[in-house]
C-alpha angles and dihedrals in degrees: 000000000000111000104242115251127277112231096189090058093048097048087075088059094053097098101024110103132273088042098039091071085072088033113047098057084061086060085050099048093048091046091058087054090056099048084061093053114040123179089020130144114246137201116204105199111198094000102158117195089330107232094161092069086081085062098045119097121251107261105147088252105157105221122215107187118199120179138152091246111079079203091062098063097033088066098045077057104056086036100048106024109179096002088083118071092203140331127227134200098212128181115236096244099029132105116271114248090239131115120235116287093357098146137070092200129011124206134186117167125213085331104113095074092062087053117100097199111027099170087068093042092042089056093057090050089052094038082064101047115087122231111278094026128116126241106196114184126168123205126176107282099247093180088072111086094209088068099059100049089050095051085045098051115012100033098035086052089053092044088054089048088052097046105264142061126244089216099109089019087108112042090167111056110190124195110186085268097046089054097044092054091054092051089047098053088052087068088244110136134192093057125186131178126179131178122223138165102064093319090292091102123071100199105191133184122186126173121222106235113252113248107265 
């Protein structure tokens, strides 16, 4: 049997090229968000390692990373240093170690697909965000065609050469609809989603109601 992916080793390919031309757009579009939210605190939700922080651009955001994988934040610590506010070694079903609206902007990258159950997920990332704040998450765009044919043929070809299959790799598939229709039964409004890099990428940004 195919060993499962390692998702530490395959942070360090995110913005090498070939695989930065689906990645990268994701740097840009969270860099727009920050821009629009400067000073902010900010939850990073699956960060990995965080090797994106060095592209974003300097707007006094204060960055607190929380992943499954304790290498993972080890090395965001050695990388980032004080950049980064705290690091948490979180389980993938479990509550997240945050207090209620903690957060003025909430990010996972490309993390809700590996999740099995994202209306339960979705609901701790919005528990966190305070009311007013943005979440803004990205998933691959499972309403294009194209996706789809390449994951089938190109990239399964690359994840048998590496030892595993990208066949159960996204539990969670999200066309622009699907996804709506999640952040809107999380009670969020003003919902965008956009798509970038060449349509594969769903970019979405939702805001958490203030309290009447």
């Amino acid at each position: 049997m195919s060993e499962p992916v390692d998702y530490f080793s395959n942070h360090a390919l995110k913005l090498r090229f070939p695989w930065s031309l689906y990645h990268q757009p994701i740097v840009r579009a969270l860099g727009r968000v920050l821009r629009a939210h400067p000073r902010a605190e900010v939850l990073n939700v699956g960060a990995g390692p965080f090797f994106e922080l060095g592209h974003l651009p300097p707007n006094g955001a204060r960055f607190t990373l929380c992943d499954i994988d304790a290498r993972a934040m080890d090395m965001a610590r050695e990388l980032h240093g004080t950049l980064i506010e705290r690091t948490d070694v979180i389980t993938a079903d479990g509550k997240l170690p945050y207090d209620d609206a903690s957060f003025d902007l909430v990010v996972s990258m490309d993390v809700i697909e590996h999740v099995p159950e994202p209306a339960p997920w979705c609901t701790e990332l919005t528990r966190v965000l305070r009311p007013g704040g943005v979440l803004f998450l990205t998933t691959p765009n499972y309403g294009f065609s194209t996706l789809g044919l390449l994951e089938r043929t190109v990239l399964e070809g690359i994840a048998r050469w590496q030892g595993f299959s990208r066949k159960e790799l996204h539990p969670s598939k999200f066309s622009r609809a699907r996804l709506r229709s999640l952040l809107a039964s999380q009670g969020l409004t003003h919902v965008r989603i956009r798509t970038t890099a060449f349509r594969w990428v769903l970019a979405a940004e939702a805001t958490k109601p203030e309290i009447p």
